[in-house]
N, C-alpha and C positions, 0 to 999 in steps of 0.2 A: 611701739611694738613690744610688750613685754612678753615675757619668756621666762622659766625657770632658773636658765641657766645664766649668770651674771659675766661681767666681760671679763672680769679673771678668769672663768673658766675656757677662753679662746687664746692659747701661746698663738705669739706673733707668725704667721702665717700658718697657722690652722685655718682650713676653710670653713668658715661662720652663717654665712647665705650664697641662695640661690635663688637665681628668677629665671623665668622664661620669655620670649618678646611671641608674641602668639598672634596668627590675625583675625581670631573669633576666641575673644575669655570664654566665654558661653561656652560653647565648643569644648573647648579646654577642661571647663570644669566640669563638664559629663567625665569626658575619655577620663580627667588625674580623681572624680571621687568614685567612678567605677572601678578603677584598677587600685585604687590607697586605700581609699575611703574617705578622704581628706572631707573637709569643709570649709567651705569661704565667705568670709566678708569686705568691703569696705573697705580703703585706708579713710581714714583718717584727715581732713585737712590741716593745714600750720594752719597758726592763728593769721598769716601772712597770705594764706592761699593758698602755700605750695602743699602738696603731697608729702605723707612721710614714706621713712625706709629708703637702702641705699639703694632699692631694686626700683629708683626712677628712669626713665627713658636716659640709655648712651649711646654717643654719637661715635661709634670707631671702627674702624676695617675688623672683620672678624676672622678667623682661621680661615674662613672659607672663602675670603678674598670678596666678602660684600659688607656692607656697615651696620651696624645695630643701629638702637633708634631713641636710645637713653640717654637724656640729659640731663643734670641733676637739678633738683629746685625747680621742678616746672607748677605752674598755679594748679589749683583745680579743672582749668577748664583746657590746660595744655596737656603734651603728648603722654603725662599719665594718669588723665584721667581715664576710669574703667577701671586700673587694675586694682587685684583682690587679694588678700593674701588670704595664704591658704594653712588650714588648721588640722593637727593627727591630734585624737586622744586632749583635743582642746590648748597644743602648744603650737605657736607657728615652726611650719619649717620649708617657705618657701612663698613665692610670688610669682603672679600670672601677670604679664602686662601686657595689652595690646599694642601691636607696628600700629604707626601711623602713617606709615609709608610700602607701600608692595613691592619693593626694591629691598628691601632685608628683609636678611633671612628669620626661618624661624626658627631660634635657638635657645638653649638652657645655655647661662652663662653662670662662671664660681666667683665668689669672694672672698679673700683672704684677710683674717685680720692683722688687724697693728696696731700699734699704740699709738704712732704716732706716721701717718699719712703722708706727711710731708719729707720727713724722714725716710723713709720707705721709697717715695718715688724719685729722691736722690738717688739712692743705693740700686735701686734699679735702671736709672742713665747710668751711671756711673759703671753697670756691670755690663752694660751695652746693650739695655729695654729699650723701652720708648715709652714715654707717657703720652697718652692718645686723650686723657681725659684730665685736666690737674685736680689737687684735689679742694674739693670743694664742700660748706656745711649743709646741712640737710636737716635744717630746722634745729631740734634740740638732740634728734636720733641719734647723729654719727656726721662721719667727714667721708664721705667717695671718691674713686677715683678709677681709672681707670688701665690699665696699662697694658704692654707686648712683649714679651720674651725677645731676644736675639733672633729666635726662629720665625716669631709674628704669632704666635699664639696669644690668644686675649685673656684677662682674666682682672678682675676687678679686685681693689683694695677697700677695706670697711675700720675707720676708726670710732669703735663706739661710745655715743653718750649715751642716751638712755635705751635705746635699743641696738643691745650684745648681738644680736643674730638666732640664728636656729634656739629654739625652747625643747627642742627632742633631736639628736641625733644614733645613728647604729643600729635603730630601732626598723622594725617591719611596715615598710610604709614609709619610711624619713629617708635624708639624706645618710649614705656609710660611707661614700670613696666617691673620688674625681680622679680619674686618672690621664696623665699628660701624654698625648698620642706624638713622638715627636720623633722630626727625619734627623736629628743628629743627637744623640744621648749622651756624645761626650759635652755638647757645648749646654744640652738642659742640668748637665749633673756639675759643671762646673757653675751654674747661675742658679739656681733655687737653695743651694745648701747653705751658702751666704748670705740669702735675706730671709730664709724659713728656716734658720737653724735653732730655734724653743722650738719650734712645731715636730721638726724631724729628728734632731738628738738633743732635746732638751731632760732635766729630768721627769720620769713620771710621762713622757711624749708618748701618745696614741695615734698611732698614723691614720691619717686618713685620706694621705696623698702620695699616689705614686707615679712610674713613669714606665712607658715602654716604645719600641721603634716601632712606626707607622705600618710599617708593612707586617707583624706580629699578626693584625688582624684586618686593618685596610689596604685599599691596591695602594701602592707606594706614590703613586700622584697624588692623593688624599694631603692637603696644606695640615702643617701642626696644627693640636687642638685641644682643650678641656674634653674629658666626656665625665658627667655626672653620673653615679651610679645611685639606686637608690633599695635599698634592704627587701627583702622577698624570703618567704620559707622557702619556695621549690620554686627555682628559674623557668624548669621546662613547663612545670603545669599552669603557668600565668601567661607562655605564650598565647594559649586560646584566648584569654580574658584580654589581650592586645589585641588581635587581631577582630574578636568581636567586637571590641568598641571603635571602631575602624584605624586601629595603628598597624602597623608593619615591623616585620622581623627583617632584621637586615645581615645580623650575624647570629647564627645559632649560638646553643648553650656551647662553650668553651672551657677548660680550666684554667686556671690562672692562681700564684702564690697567694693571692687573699679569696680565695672562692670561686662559685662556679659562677659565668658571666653568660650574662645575652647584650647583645644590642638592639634596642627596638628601634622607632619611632610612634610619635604621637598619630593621631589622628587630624593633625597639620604639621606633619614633617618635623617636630622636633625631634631631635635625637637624644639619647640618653640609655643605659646599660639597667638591667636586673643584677643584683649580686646578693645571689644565696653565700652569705659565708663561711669559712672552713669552722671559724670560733662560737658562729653564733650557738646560743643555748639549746 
């Protein structure tokens, strides 16, 4: 999967990709090129079978207390065949992949990178994660992995070989911010700054991850969670362009320290944020 942007340009836990587990691509790919504009193709097969990209089917309990459907290295003809990745302005910056199973949900999940995978999912037992997926190769791409916060939020690891991740981000239409919806912020702010610390105070460090308490914007029963935001001129005037391609609004426009924010969903339940920025151009 190449991309503009090379794996030095991802500090150790910047978020690098993103996929969806969807249960119509098809589907999918109306509602994300009507609302981005996006474009999709193909992956790719290994010369082995497998699928490339870390955004293969994972198998792990997700925020919302049901399991995703990603397991890395699966053939062509296994749980990720169908999916597509998806193209802005001719860079990838994202992946559509079909459940195989009607038991999980249908979710955008984040990736974070590292150099070194292995490493990383130590430091995350060790800070009292869980690793829910170990990490594993993915042809020549990268190493995945999958992991859980303290609170049980998901979120995946990507250590790159030849495909870095995102080829556009910040951008109208791309990934800008993921932000961690979590019930305790003392225990999220005492676990991420210790294994994304290039990412959040490194030098030259561009945030593009943050954190706030669950109840900020959902009812407080709402389990920890990633939500992916993704760049927009005007939050409010894309509502309509959501709801006509049959997605739903779930939290109006909001303000917030990096922008103004909506919550949508897809037009198959994924969920995921608009964020008009304070900075953008």
């Amino acid at each position: 999967m190449a991309g503009s942007e090379g794996s030095a340009t991802f500090a150790e836990g910047a978020p690098c990709w993103i996929d969806a587990q969807l249960p119509d691509v098809e589907a999918g790919k109306r509602f994300y090129g009507g609302l981005f504009g996006w474009t999709f193709e193909a992956f790719e097969a290994f010369e082995d079978g497998q699928e490339d990209g870390p955004e293969d089917g994972h198998a792990y309990g997700n925020s919302y207390g049901h399991s995703h459907g990603h397991s890395y290295g699966q053939s062509a003809d296994g749980p990720y065949a169908g999916a597509v990745r998806a193209r802005l302005d001719g860079e990838p910056v994202a992946a559509l992949v079909p459940k195989r199973d009607g038991r999980m949900p249908t979710v955008w999940a984040v990736y974070f990178a590292t150099p070194d995978a292995q490493d990383m999912a130590d430091r995350i037992r060790k800070g009292g994660g869980q690793i829910v997926t170990t990490p594993v190769p993915v042809g020549p791409y990268g190493i995945g992995a999958l992991a859980a916060d303290p609170e049980g939020a998901v979120f995946g690891l990507w250590e790159a070989g030849t495909h870095p991740g995102f080829g556009m981000r910040r951008g109208t239409g791309a990934f800008n911010w993921v932000e961690l919806y979590a019930r305790d912020t003392a225990t999220a702010d005492a676990f991420y700054p210790g294994l994304f610390r290039d990412a959040l105070f490194g030098p030259g460090a561009v945030r593009t991850f943050g954190r706030a308490h669950i109840s900020d914007v959902f009812p407080a029963e709402m389990p920890p969670h990633f939500l992916v935001h993704f760049g927009v001129r005007d939050c409010e005037a894309l509502l309509g362009t959501v709801t006509r391609l049959g997605g739903r609004v779930q939290v109006p426009p909001f303000s917030t320290s990096y922008g103004r924010v909506a919550v949508v969903s897809d037009n198959q339940g994924a969920s995921f944020a608009l964020l008009q920025r304070w900075d953008a151009a």
